[in-house]
C-alpha positions in Angstrom: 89.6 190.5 59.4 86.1 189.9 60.5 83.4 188.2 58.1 80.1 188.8 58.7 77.9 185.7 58.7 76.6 184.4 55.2 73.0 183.3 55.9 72.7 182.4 52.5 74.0 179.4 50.5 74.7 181.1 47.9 78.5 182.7 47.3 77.5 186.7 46.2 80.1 189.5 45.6 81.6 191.7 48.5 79.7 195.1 48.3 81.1 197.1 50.9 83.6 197.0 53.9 83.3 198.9 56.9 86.0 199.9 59.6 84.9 199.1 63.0 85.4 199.7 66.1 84.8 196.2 67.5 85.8 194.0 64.9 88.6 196.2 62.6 87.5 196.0 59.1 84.6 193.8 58.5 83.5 192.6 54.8 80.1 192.3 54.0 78.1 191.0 50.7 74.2 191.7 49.8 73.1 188.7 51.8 74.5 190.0 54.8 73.3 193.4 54.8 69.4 194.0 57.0 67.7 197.3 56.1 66.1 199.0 58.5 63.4 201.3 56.5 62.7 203.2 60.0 65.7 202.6 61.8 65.8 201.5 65.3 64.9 203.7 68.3 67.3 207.0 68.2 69.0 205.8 65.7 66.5 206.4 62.6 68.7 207.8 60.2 71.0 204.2 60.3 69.3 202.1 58.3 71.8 199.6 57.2 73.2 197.1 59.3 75.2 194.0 59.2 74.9 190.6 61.3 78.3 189.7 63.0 78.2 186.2 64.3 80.9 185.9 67.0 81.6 182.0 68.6 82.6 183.8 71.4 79.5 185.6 72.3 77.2 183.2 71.6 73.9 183.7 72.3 74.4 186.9 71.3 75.0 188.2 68.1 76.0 191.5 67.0 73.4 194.3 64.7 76.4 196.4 63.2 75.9 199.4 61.3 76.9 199.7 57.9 77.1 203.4 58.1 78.9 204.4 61.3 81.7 202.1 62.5 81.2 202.8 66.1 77.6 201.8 66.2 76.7 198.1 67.3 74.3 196.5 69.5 74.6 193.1 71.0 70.9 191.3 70.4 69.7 187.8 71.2 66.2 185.8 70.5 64.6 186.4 73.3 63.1 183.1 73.6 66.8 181.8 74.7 66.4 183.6 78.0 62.5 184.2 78.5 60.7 181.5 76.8 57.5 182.9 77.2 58.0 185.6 75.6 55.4 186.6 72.9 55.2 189.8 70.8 51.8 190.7 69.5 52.4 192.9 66.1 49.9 194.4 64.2 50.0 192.9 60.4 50.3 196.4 59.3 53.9 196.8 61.0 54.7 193.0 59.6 53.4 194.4 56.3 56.0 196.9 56.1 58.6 194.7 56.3 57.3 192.5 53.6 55.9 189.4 56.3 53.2 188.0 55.2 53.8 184.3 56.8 55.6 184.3 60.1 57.7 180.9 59.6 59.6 184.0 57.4 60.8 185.9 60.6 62.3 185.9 63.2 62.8 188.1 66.7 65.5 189.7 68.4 65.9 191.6 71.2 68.9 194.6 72.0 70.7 193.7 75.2 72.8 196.2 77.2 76.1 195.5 79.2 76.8 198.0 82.1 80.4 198.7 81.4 82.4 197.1 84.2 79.3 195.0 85.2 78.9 192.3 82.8 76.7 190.5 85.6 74.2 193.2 85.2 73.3 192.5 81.5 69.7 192.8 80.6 67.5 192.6 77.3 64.9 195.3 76.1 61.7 192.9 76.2 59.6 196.1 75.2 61.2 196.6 71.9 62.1 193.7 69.9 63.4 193.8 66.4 61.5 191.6 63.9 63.6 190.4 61.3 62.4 189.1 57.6 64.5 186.3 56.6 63.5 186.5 53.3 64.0 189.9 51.8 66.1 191.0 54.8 64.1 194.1 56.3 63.6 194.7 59.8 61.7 196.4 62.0 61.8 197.5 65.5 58.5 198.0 67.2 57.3 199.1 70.8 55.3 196.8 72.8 52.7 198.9 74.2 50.5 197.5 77.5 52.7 194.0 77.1 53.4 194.4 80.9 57.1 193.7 79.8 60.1 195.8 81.4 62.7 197.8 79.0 65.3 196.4 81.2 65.0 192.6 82.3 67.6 191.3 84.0 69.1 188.3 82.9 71.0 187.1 86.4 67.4 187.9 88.5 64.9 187.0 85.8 66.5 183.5 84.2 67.9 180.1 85.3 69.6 180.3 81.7 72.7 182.3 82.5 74.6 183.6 79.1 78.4 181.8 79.5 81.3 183.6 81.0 83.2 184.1 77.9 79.7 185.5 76.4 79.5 188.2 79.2 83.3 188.7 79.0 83.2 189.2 74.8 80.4 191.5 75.6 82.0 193.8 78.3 85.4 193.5 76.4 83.8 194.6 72.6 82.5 197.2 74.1 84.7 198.6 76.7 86.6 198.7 73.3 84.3 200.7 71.4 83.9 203.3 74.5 87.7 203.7 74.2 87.8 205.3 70.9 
C-alpha cells in the first residue's frame, strides 16, 4: 500500500483512504491532505488532493486527488529545471491562500508525459501551483504577459535532464491509469 508523504513531524490519525489508479489504495492523514479552494484549471470542482512522494520519480512528485481515484498530475518545482524562473502574483491571490510571508510557500508546476514519448515531457510554466506550507491551501494561477510557454520542453529547453527511471515511472504510472 502506498503512504502519502508526512510533511509534518507530528504522527496524526489516518482520515481517509483513497483507491487509485496509480498507486492501489493510498492512506492519507490531515497533514497530507492540500485544499484547493478554486481547484486547478478544468478541474474546479476537485478540491482535495494528496502529495505522493515516489523515490522513483524523483523530481517529480505526484498532486493526487482525494476525490476521484483516477485523477493525478505529475508536478515539479520549476526552479529544478528553469532556474530562472519567477512568478509574479498579486498579494490578493497569495491572500486567498492564507500567504502573507513567502519563506511560507512554495511553487509547483504540472508537467505532462506524451504517452509513448516520455522524451517529450514538458512543464506548464504559465500556470504554476503556489502551495502554503503552513495551512496547506493552494492555488493555481495564470501567468498573464510572463512571455512563458504552456508547454516547455524539458529535453530542448534544459541541460538538467529528469533521470531515466523518472521519465520511465512517469510514462509507466500513467500508461497505467489510461488503461482503466
Amino acid at each position: 500500500m502506498e503512504r502519502a508523504i508526512n510533511t509534518s513531524q507530528i504522527t496524526s490519525a489516518i482520515i481517509g483512504k483513497v483507491l487509485t489508479t496509480r498507486f492501489g489504495d493510498l492512506e492519507y492523514n490531515e497533514r497530507d491532505l492540500v485544499i484547493f479552494p478554486k481547484g486547478l484549471f478544468g478541474f474546479e470542482r476537485l478540491r482535495k488532493y494528496v502529495i505522493v512522494e515516489r523515490e522513483t520519480s524523483r523530481p517529480f512528485i505526484w498532486l493526487q486527488s482525494a476525490e476521484i481515484p483516477s485523477v493525478a498530475f505529475p508536478i515539479v518545482d520549476p526552479l529544478f529545471f528553469k532556474p530562472d524562473y519567477e512568478v509574479r502574483v498579486q498579494v490578493n491571490e497569495l491572500l486567498e491562500i492564507g500567504i502573507t510571508d513567502h519563506s511560507n510557500s512554495r511553487t509547483f508546476v504540472i508537467a505532462t508525459v506524451p504517452h509513448g514519448k516520455p522524451q517529450d515531457i514538458s512543464i506548464n510554466l504559465l500556470g504554476p501551483i503556489i502551495f502554503n506550507t503552513e495551512n496547506r491551501k493552494a492555488l493555481q494561477i495564470a501567468l498573464t504577459d510572463s512571455g512563458y510557454p504552456s508547454k516547455f520542453y524539458l529535453g530542448e529547453n534544459t541541460t538538467q535532464q529528469p533521470q531515466i527511471p523518472a521519465r520511465e515511472e512517469l510514462s509507466k504510472a500513467l500508461s497505467k491509469a489510461q488503461a482503466i
